[in-house]
C-alpha positions in Angstrom: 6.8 15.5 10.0 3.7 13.2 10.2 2.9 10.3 7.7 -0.2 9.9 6.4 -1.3 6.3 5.4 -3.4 6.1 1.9 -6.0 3.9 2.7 -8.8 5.8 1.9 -11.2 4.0 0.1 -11.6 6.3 -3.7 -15.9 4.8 -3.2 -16.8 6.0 0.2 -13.5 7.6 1.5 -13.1 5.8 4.7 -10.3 3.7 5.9 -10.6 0.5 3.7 -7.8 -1.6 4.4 -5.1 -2.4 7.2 -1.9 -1.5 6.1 -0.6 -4.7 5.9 -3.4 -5.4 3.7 -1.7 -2.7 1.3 1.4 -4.4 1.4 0.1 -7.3 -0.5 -2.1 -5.2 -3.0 -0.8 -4.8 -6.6 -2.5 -3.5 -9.7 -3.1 -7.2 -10.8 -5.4 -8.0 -7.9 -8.0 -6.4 -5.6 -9.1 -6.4 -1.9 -12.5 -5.4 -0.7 -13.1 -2.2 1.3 -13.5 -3.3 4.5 -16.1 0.1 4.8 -18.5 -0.4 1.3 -17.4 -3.6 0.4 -16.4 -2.4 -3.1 -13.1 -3.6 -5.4 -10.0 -1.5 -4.5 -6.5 -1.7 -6.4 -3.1 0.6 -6.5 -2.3 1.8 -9.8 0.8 1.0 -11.9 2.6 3.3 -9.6 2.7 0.7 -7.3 5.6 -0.5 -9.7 7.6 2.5 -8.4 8.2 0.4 -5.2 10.5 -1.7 -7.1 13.3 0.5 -7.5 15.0 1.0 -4.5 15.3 -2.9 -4.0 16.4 -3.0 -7.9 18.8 0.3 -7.1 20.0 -1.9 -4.2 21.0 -5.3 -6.0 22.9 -3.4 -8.0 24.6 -1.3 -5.6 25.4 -4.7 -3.6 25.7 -7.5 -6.5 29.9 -6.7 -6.1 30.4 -6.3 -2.2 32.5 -8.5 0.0 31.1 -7.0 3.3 27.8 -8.8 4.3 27.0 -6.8 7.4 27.0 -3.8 4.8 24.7 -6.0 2.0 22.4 -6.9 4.5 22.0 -3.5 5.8 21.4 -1.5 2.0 19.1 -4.2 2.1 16.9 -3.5 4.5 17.1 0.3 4.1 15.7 -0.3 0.4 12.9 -2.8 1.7 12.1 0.1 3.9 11.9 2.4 1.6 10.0 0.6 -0.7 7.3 0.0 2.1 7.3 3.8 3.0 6.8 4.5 -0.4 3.7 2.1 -0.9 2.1 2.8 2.3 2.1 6.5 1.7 2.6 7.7 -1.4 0.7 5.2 -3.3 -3.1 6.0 -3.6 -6.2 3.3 -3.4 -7.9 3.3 -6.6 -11.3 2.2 -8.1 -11.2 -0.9 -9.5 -13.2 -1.5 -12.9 
C-alpha cells in the first residue's frame, strides 16, 4: 500500500511544502507555498495528532519496564507523524 504525502497546496495544487515543513505547521501559524507564495495552514484536525502520544502517557504513566515505555513511545510519535503527514490536508489560510 502506498502513502501519499498532503502537501498540495489548496491555491495552485502543487507540492507546497517539504514534509518536515508540515511537521511544524499547526492551525495557529502559516508557512508560504513554496509554489504561489500564498498562506497555507492544517485545520483543527491537526489536533487529532495528539492522541496517540496522550493514549500513550496513559498507557505508560504506571510501568516499571523502561525498554517497554520507551518503545510505546516511539510507536505513538510515529503514529502521530503518519497521521499528520498523510491524513491531514493543507488548507487556505484567511
Amino acid at each position: 500500500m502506498k502513502y501519499r504525502l498532503e502537501l498540495t497546496c489548496p491555491h495552485c495544487q502543487q507540492p507546497a511544502l517539504r514534509w518536515w515543513q508540515k511537521l511544524t505547521l499547526w492551525p495557529v501559524n502559516t508557512r508560504l507555498c513554496q509554489q504561489c507564495h500564498r498562506p497555507v495552514t492544517t485545520s483543527l484536525a491537526t489536533l487529532f495528532t495528539l492522541l496517540p502520544l496522550a493514549s500513550a502517557l496513559f498507557f505508560i504513566k504506571d510501568m516499571q519496564h523502561l525498554p517497554l515505555m520507551i518503545m510505546i513511545w516511539l510507536l505513538a510519535v510515529l503514529v502521530a507523524l503518519h497521521v499528520q503527514l498523510t491524513l491531514i490536508p493543507l488548507i487556505k489560510k484567511p
